[in-house]
MARBA-3410 file (N, C-alpha, C, O; in Angstrom, 1 decimal):
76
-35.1,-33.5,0.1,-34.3,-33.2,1.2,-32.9,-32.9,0.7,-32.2,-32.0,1.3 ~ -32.3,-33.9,-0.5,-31.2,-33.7,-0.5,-31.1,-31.9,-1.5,-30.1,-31.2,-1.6 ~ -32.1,-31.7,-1.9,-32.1,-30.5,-3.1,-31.9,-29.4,-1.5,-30.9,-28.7,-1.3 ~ -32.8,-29.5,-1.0,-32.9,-28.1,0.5,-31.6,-28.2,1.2,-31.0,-27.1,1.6 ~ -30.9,-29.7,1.4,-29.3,-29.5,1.5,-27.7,-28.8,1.0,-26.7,-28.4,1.5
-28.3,-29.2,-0.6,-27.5,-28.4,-1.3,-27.8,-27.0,-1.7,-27.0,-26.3,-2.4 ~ -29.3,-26.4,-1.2,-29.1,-24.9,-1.1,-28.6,-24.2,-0.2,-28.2,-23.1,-0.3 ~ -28.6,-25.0,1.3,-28.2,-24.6,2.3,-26.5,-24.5,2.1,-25.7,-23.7,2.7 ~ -26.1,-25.5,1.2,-24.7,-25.6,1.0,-24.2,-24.2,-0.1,-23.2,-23.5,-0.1 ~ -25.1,-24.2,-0.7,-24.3,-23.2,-1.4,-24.5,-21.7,-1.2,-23.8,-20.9,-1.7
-25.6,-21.4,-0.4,-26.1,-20.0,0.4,-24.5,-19.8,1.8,-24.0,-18.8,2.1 ~ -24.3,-21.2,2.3,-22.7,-21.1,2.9,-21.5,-20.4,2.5,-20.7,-19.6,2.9 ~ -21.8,-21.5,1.3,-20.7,-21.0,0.3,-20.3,-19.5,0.1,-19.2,-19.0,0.2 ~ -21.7,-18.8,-0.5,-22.1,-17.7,-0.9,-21.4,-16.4,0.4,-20.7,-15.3,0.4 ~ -22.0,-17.1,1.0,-21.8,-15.9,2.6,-20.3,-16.3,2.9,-19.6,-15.3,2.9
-19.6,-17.5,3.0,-18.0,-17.6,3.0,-17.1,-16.7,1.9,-16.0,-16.1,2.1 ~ -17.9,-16.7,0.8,-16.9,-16.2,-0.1,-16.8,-14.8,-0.1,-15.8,-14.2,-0.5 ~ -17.9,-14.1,0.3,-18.3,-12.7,0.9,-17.9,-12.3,1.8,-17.8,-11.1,2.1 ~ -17.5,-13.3,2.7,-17.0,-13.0,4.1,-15.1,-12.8,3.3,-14.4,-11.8,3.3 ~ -14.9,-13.6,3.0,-13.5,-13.7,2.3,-13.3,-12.4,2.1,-12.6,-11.6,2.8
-14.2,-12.0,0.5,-14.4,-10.5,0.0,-13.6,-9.4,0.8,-12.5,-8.8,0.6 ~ -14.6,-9.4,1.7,-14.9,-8.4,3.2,-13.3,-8.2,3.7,-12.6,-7.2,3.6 ~ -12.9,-9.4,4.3,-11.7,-9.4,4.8,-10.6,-8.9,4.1,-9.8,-8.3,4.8 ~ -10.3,-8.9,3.0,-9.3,-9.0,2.2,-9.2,-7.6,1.8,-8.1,-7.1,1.9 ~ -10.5,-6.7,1.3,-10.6,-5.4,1.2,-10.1,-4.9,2.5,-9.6,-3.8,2.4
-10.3,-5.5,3.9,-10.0,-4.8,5.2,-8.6,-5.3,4.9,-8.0,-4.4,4.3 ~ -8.1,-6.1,5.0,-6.5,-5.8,4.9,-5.7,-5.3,3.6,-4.5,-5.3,3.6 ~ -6.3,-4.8,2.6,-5.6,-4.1,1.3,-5.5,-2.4,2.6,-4.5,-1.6,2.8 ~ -6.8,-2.4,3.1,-7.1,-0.7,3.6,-5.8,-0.8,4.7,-5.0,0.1,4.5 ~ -5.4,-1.6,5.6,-4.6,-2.0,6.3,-2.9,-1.8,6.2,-2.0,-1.4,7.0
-3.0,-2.2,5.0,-2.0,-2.3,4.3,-1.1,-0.9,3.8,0.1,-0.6,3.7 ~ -2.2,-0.1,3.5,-1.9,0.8,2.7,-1.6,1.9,3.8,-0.8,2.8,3.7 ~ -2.5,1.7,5.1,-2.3,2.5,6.5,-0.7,2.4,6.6,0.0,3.3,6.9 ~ -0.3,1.0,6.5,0.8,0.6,7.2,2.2,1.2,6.1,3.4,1.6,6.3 ~ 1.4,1.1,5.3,2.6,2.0,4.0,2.8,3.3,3.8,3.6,3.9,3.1
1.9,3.7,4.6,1.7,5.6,4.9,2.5,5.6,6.1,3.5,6.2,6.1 ~ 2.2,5.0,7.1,3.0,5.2,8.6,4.7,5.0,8.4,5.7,5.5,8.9 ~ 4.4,4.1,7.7,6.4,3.4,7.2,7.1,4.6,6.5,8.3,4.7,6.7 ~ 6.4,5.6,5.8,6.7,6.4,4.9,6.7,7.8,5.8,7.7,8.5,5.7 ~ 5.7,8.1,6.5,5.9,9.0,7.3,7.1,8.8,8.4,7.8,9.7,8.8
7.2,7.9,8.8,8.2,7.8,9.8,9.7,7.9,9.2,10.7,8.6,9.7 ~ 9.7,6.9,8.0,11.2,7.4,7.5,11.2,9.1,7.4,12.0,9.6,8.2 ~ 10.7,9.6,6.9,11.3,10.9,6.6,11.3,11.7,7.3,11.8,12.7,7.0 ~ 10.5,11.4,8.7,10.7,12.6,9.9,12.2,12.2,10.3,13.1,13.0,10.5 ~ 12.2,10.8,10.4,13.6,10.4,11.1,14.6,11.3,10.1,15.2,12.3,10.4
14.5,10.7,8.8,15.8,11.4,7.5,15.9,12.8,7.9,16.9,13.4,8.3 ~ 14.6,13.5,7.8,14.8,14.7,7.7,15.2,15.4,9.2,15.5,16.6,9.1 ~ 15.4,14.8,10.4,15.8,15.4,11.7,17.2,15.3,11.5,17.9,16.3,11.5 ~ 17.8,13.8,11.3,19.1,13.5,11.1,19.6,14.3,10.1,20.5,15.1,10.5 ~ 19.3,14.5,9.1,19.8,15.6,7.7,20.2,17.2,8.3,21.3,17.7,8.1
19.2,17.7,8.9,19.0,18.6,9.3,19.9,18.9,10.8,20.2,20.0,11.1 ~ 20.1,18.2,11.5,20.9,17.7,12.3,20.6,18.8,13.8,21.2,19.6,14.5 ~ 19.0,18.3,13.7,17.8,19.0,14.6,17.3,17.9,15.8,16.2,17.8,16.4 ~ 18.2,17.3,15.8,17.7,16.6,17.1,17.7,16.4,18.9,18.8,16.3,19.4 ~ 16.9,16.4,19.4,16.6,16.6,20.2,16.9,15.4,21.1,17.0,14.4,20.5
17.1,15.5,22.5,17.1,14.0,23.3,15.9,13.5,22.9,15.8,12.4,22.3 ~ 14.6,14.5,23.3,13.6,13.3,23.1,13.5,12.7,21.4,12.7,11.8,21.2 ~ 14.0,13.1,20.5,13.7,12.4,19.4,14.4,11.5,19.4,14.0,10.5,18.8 ~ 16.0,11.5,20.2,16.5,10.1,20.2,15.9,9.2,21.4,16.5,8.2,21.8 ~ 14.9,9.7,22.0,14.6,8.6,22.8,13.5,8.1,22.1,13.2,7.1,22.7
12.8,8.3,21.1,11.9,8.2,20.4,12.0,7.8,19.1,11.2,7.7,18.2 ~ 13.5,7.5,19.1,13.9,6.7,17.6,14.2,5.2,17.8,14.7,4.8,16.7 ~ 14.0,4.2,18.8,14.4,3.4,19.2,12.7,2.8,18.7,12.6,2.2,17.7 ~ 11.5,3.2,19.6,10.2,2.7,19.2,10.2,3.2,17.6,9.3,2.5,17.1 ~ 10.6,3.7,17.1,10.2,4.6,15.7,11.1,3.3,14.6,10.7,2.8,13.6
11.8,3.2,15.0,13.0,1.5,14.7,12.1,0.4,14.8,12.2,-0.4,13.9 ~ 11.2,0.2,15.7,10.9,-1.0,16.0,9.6,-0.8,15.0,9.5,-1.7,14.2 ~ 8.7,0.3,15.2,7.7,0.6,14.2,8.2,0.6,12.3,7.3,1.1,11.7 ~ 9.0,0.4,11.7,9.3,0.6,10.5,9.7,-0.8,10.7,8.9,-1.6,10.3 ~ 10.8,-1.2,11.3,10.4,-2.9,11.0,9.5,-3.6,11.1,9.6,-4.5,10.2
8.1,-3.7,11.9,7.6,-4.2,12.3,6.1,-4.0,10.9,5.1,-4.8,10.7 ~ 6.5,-2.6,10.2,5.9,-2.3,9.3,6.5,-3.3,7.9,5.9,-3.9,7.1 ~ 7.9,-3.0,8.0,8.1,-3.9,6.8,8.1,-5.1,6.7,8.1,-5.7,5.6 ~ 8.0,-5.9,8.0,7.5,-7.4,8.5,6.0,-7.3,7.7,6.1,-7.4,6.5 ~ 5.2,-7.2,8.1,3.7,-6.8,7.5,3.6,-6.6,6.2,2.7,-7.3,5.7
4.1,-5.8,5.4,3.5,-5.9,4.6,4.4,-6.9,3.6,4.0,-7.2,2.5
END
């Protein structure tokens, strides 16, 4: 009994540490989304302001674009 206990314990184990695995690769993928979006967003903003092509709606749309680049560098 105690032998069929400790297989069940370690088949747990096995499936936890997989499950871990699993997760961790989903947030590297996550991560890297979030480092592409951060990166795309600076440079549309740089390059509007540079360029000095801005439109009302992109200043109404730099306020969420602010909050998204922080919220990206919070994360990662």
């Amino acid at each position: 009994m105690a032998i069929k206990k400790n297989l069940t314990d370690i088949a747990a184990v096995i499936e936890t540490e997989d499950k871990v695995r699993e997760k961790n690769a989903e947030l590297i993928v996550e991560k890297i989304d979030v480092a592409l979006l951060l990166g795309t967003c600076i440079i549309l903003i740089f390059g509007s302001l540079l360029m000095l092509n801005v439109t009302w709606l992109q200043w109404v749309l730099f306020i969420p674009a602010a909050i998204l680049i922080f919220l990206a560098i919070v994360s990662l």
